[in-house]
C-alpha positions in Angstrom: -29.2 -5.7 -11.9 -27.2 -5.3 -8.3 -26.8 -8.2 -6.2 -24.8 -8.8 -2.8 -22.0 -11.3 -3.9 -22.4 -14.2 -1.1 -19.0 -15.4 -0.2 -18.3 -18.9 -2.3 -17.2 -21.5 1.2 -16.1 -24.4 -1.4 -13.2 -22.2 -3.1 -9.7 -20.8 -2.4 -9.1 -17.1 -3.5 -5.0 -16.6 -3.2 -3.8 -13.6 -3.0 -0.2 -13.8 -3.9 2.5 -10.8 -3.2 5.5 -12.6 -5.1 7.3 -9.2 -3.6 7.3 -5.7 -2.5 9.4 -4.3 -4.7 7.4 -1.4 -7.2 8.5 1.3 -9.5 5.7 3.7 -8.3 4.7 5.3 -5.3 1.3 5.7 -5.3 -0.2 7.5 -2.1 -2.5 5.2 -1.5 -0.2 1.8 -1.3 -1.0 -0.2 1.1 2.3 -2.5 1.0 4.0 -2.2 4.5 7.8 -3.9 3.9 8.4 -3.5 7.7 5.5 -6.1 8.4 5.5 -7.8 4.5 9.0 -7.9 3.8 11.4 -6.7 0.8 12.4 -9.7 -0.5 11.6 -11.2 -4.2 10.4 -14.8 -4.1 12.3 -17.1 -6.4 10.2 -19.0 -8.8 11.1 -22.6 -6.9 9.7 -21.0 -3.6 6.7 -19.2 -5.5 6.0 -23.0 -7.1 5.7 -24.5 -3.8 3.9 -22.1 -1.8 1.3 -22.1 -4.9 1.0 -26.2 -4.8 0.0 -25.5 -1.1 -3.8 -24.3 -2.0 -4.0 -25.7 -5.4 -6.9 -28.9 -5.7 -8.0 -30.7 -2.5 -11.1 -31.0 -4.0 -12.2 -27.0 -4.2 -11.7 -24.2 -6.6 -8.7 -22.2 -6.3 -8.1 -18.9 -7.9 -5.0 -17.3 -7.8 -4.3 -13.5 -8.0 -0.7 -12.3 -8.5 0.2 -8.9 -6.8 3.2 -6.8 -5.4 4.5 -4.1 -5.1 4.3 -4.5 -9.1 3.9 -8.3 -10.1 5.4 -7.9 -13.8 8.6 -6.7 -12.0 9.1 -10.3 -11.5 11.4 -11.6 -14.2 9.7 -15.2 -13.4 6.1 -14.5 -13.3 5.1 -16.0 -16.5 6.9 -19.3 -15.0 4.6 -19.0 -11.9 1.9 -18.0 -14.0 2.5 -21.5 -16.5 2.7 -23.9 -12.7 -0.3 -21.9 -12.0 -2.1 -23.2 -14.4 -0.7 -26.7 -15.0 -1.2 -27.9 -10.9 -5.0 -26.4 -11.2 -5.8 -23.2 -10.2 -8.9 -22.9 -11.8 -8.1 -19.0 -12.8 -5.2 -17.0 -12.9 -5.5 -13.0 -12.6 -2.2 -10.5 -12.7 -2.7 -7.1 -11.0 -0.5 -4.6 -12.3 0.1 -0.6 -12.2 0.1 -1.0 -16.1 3.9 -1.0 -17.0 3.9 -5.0 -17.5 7.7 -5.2 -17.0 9.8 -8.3 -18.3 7.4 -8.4 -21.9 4.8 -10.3 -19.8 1.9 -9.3 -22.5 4.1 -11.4 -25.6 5.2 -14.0 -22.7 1.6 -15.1 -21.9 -1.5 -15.7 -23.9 -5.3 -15.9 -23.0 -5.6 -19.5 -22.1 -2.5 -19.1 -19.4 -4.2 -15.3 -18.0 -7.3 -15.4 -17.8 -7.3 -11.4 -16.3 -5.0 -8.6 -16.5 -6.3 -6.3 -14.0 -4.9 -2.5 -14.5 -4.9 0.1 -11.9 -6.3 3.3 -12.7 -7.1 6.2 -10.4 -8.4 8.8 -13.1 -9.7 9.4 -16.3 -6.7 11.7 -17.3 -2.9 12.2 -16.3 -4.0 15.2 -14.4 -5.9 13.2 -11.4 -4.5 9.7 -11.9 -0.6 10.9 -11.9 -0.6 12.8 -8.7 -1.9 9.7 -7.0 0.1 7.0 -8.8 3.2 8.9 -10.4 4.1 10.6 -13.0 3.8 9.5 -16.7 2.0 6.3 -15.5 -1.5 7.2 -17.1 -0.4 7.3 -20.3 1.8 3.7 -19.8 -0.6 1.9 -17.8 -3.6 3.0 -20.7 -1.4 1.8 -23.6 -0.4 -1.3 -22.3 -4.5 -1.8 -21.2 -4.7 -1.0 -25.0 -2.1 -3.6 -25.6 -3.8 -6.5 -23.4 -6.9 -6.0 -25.1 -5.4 -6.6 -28.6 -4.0 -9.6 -26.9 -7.0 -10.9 -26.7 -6.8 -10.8 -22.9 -9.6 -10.4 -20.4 -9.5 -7.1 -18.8 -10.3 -5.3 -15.6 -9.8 -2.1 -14.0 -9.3 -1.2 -10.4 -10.4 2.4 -9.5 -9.3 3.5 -5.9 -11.9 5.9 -4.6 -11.0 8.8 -2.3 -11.5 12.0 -1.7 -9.0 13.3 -4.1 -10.5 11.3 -7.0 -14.2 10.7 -6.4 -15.5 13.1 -8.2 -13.7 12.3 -11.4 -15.3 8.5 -10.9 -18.3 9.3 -13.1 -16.0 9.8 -16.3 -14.6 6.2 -16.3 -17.6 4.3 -17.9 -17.4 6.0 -20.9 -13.7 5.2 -21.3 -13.8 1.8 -20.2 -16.6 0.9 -22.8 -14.4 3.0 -25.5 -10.8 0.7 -24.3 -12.9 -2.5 -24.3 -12.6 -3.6 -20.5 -14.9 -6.1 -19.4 -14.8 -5.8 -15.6 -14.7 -2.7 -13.3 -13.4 -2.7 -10.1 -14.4 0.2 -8.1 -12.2 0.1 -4.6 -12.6 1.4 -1.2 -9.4 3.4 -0.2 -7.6 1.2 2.5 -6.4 3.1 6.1 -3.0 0.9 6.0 0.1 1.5 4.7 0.6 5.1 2.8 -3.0 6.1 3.3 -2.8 5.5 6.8 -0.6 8.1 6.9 -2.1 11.9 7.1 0.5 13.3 4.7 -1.2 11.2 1.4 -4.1 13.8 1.9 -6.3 10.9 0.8 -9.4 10.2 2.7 -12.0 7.4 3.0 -15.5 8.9 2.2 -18.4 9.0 4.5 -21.4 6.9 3.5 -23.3 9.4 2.4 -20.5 10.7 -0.3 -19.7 6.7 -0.9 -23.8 6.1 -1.6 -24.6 9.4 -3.5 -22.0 8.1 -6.1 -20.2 5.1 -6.2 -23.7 3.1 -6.7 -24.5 5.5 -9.7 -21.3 5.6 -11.3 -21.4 1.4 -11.5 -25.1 1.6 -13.1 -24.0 3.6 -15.9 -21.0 1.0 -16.0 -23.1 -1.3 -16.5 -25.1 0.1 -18.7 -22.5 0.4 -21.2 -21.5 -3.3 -20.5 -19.3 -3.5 -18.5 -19.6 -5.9 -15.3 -18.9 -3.6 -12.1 -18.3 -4.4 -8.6 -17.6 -2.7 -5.3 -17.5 -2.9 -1.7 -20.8 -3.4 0.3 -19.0 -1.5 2.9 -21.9 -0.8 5.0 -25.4 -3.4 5.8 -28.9 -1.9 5.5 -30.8 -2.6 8.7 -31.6 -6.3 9.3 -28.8 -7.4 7.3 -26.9 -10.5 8.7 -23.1 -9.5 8.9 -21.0 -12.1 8.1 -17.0 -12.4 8.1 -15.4 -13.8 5.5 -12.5 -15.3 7.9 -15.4 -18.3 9.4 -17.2 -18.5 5.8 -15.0 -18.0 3.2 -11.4 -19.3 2.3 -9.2 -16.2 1.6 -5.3 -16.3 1.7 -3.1 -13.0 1.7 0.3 -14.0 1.1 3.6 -11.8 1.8 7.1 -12.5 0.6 8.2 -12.9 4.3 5.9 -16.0 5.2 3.2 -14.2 6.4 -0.4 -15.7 5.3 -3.2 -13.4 6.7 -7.2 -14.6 6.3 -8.1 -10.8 7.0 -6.4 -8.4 4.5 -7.4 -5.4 7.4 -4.8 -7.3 9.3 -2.0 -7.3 7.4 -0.1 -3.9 9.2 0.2 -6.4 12.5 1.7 -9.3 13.3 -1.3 -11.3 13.9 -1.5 -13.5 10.3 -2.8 -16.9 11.5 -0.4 -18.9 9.1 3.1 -19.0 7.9 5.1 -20.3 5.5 8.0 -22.4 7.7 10.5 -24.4 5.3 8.0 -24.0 2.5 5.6 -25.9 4.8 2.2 -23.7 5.2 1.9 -24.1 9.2 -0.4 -22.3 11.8 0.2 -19.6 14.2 -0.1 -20.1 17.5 -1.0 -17.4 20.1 -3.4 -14.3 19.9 -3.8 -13.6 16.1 -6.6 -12.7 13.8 -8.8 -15.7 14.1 -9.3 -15.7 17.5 -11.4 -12.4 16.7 -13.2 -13.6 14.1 -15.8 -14.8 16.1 -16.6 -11.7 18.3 -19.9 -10.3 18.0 -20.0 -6.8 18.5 -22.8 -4.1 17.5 -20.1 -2.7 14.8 -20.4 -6.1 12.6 -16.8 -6.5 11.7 -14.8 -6.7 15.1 -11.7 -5.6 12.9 -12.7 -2.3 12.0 -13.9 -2.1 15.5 -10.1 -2.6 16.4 -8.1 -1.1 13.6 -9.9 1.2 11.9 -12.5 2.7 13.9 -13.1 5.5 12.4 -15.1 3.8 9.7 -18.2 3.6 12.6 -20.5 6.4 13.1 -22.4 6.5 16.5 -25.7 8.2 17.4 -26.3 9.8 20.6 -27.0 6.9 22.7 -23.4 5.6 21.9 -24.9 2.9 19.8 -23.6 2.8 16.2 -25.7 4.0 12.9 -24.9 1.1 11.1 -22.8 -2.4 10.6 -19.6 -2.1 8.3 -19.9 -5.2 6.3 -17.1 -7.1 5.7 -13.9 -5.4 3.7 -14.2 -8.9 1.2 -18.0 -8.4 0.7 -19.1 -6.8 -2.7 -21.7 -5.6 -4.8 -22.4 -6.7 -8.2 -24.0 -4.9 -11.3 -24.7 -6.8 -13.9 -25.3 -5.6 -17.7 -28.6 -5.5 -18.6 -28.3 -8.7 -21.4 -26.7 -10.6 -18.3 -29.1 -10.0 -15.6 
């Protein structure tokens, strides 16, 4: 069964870059070290900015991310404070190559996901996205979690260099054992902002013809899917996750952005001054928030406006739903 995923107002989702720093290059990256800086966080600075969103009374959830997380020779110390100040779950997103042993230096009750990014069922579309060799890696080391006894999850980037491949993940997702799929709208920031990735966003009639499909048959093998809503059906109340939802984007440099469309300006509304999480002041993303424009979300209005389609009257087709907005599908023994 598909539902619309409402955003949750009474908990704390924390997106956590601990640095920049990755052994891939995938064309698609959306880290920008000029705006999110190169440094790597040491584990006394990661513990503090973590006890900064941890209890006060709502549910916090922490993701780990890079550049490559597992790079981090301290993440299973981050991962253990995680846990023991409160987080309520603890996810690691990872290329695959789980650097520093991280798989023997955790177990299931400290991770409670490893999510592994996957662009292709086969080293001939997922490598020349992602790099070289890294199918074969990141699917043994999936493998490896699994065996664990680890929750798993798999992010799929769609483009157009890759969407027609999408349909052959189910099967091998259901054959690996991963719970959760993660089907991903390809980002216009960093690398793929740039015309020479020769990766392109799909229009809504590509995204709708199979994206929805390829997370029933998900689905109907088991496996929970999710994806973008991307765009509202008529009558649909847009809604921005910046007024309604509590979502933090952390960088190494201080930066703490509410809207991850954001994050190739200087416009984060927080920052991380002597360890002390303080506000911005000045134009920055919030004060957009509350625009109400045609387009729905004022920010793809602004940054990325080629996402809006306009009929002849200059009016536009549809509403863009918010980027943090998602579709769930459900198996059918969970619906």
């Amino acid at each position: 069964m598909k539902q619309t995923v409402a955003f949750q107002a009474h908990a704390k989702n924390v997106f956590f870059h601990i640095l920049t720093q990755c052994n891939l290059s995938c064309k698609h990256c959306y880290i920008n070290p000029e705006q999110h800086g190169r440094q790597t966080l040491d584990i006394k600075t990661i513990c503090k900015w973590l006890d900064a969103f941890s209890g006060q009374g709502a549910d916090s959830n922490v993701i780990f991310l890079g550049g490559e997380p597992t790079m981090h020779p301290d993440l299973d110390q981050a991962i253990r404070h995680a846990r023991s100040t409160g987080y309520k779950s603890i996810t690691v997103d990872t290329n695959g190559y789980c650097f520093h042993d991280i798989l023997d230096k955790t177990s299931p009750g400290q991770v409670d996901v490893f999510s592994f990014s996957l662009d292709g069922p086969s080293p001939e579309v997922n490598d020349p996205i992602r790099g070289k060799g890294s199918f074969k890696i990141c699917t043994e080391n999936l493998q490896k979690a699994v065996k664990n006894g680890f929750g798993i999850s798999l992010i799929y980037t769609v483009s157009t260099g890759n969407l027609k491949f999408l349909d052959q993940m189910p099967e091998l997702l259901a054959k690996w054992g991963v719970q959760r799929f993660f089907i991903q709208v390809i980002g216009l920031r960093g690398n793929a902002a740039s015309n020479a990735s020769n990766l392109n966003q799909l229009t809504r009639s590509q995204w709708d013809s199979v994206v929805p499909a390829a997370a029933e048959k998900a689905a109907k093998l088991g496996i929970e899917t999710t994806y973008p809503k991307v765009f509202l059906e008529p009558g649909e109340k847009f809604e921005c996750a910046g007024k309604v939802a509590e979502n933090y984007f952390i960088f190494p440099n201080g930066r703490v952005y509410r809207c991850p469309l954001c994050e190739d300006y200087p416009i984060h509304s927080l920052m991380f001054e002597d360890d002390r999480l303080e506000a911005v002041s000045g134009l920055h993303e919030d004060r957009f928030f509350d625009l109400n424009i045609p387009e729905g979300c004022v920010m793809n209005k602004l940054i990325q406006p080629g996402n809006v389609e306009y009929g002849p009257d200059g009016d536009p087709l549809y509403q863009v739903a918010c980027c943090l907005l998602k579709e769930r599908v459900s198996p059918p023994d969970q619906s």
